[in-house]
C-alpha positions in Angstrom: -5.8 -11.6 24.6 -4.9 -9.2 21.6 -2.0 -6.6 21.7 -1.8 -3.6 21.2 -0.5 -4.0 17.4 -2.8 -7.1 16.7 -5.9 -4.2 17.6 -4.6 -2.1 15.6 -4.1 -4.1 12.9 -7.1 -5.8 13.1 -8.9 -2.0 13.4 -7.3 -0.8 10.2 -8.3 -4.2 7.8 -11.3 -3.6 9.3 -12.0 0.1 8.5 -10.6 -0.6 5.1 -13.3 -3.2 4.2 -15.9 -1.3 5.4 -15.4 1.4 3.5 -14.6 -0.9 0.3 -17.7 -2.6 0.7 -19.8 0.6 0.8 -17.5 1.6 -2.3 -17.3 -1.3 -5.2 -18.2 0.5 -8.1 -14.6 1.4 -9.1 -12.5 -1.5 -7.6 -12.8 -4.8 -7.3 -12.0 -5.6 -3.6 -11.7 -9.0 -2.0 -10.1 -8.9 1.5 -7.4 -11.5 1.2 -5.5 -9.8 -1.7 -5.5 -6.5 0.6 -4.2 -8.4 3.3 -1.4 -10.3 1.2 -0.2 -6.9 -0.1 -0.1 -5.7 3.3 1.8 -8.8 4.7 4.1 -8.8 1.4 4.5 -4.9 2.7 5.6 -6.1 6.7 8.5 -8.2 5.4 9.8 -5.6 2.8 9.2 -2.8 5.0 10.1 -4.3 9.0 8.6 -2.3 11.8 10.8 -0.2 13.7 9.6 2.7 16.6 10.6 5.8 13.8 10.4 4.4 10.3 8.3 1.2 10.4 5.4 0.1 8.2 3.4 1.1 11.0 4.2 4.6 10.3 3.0 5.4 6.7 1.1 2.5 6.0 1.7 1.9 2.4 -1.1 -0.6 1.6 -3.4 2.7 2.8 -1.9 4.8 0.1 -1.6 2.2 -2.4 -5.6 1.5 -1.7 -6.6 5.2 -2.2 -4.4 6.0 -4.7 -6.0 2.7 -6.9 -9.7 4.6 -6.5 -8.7 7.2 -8.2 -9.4 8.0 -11.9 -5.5 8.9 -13.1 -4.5 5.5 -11.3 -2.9 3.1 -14.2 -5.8 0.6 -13.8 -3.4 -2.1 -15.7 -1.4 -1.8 -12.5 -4.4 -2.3 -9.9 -5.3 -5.1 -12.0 -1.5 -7.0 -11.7 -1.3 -5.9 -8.1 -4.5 -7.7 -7.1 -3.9 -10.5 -9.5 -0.6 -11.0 -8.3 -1.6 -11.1 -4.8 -4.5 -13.8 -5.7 -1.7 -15.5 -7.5 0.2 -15.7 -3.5 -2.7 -17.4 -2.4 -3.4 -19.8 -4.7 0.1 -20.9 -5.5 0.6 -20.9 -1.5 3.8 -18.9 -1.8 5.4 -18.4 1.5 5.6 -14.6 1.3 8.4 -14.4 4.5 10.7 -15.7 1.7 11.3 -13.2 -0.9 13.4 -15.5 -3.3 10.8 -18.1 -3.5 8.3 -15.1 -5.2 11.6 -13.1 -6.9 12.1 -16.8 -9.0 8.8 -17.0 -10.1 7.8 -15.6 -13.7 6.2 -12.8 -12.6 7.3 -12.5 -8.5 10.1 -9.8 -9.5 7.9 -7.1 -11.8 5.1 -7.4 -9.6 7.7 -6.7 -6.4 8.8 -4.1 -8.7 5.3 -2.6 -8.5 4.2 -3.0 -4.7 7.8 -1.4 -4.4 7.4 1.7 -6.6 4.1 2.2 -5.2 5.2 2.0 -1.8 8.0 4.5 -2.3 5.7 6.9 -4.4 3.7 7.2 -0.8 6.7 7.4 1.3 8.2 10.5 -0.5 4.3 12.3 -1.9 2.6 14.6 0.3 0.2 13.5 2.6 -2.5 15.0 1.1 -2.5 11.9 -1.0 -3.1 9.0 1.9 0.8 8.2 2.0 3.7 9.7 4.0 2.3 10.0 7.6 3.2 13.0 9.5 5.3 13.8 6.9 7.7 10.6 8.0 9.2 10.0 4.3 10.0 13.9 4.4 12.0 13.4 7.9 14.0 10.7 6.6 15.6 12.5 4.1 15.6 15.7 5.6 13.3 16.9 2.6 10.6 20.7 3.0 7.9 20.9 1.0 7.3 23.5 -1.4 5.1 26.4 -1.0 2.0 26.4 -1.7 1.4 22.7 -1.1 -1.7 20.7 -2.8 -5.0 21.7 -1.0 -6.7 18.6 -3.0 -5.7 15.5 -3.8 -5.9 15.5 -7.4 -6.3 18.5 -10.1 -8.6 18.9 -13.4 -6.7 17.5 -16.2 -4.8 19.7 -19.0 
């Protein structure tokens, strides 16, 4: 019997690759390298009730940030790469030191963590920071007038 946070889960991966697979022409998407970023994502970020990964879901914003046109596509490239690397090098991803002593494990942390922290703290407008949960932490209010779309013409 699934619980609660298995159906969930489950829901979310599921929704995600439906919508991928109705949407290739920008990304490349293969399933396991979305669900090693997300697992690399549970032990970095540990569920809690306020604050958890459940909460502002940064493999959602790093996934809709990637479609977009002012994305660095150098850095969806690693990311993915990196996460194909996991697999095929069968890196046990609970243990952080066994991927920050690899030759690339610590810049490509270094990413999934920038990214992650970029969606914590932007405004939700942008797929990241959850009812405003990054905000909370730090006790931050948004400035007036706030984004009405995600991303602006270019200058």
């Amino acid at each position: 019997m699934m619980n609660r946070r298995g159906f969930i889960i489950s829901s979310s991966l599921l929704t995600i690759t439906t919508f991928l697979s109705a949407h290739t022409d920008k990304i490349s998407f293969e399933t396991n390298q979305w669900k090693t970023i997300e697992s690399i994502y549970k032990v970095i970020f540990p569920n809690n009730k306020k604050y958890g990964l459940e909460n502002y879901n940064p493999t959602k914003y790093l996934f809709i940030s990637s479609r977009s046109r002012y994305f660095a596509k150098k850095d969806l490239e690693f990311i993915l790469n990196g996460a194909k690397w996991i697999e095929e090098d069968d890196i046990n991803i609970k243990n952080m030191e066994e991927l920050l002593n690899t030759s690339w494990g610590e810049n490509w942390l270094s990413h999934l963590l920038n990214y992650a922290l970029e969606g914590l703290y932007s405004d939700p407008i942008y797929g990241g920071n959850h009812n405003k949960i990054g905000w909370h932490m730090i006790n931050h209010t948004a400035g007036v007038p706030r984004p009405k779309k995600q991303y602006g013409k270019e200058l």
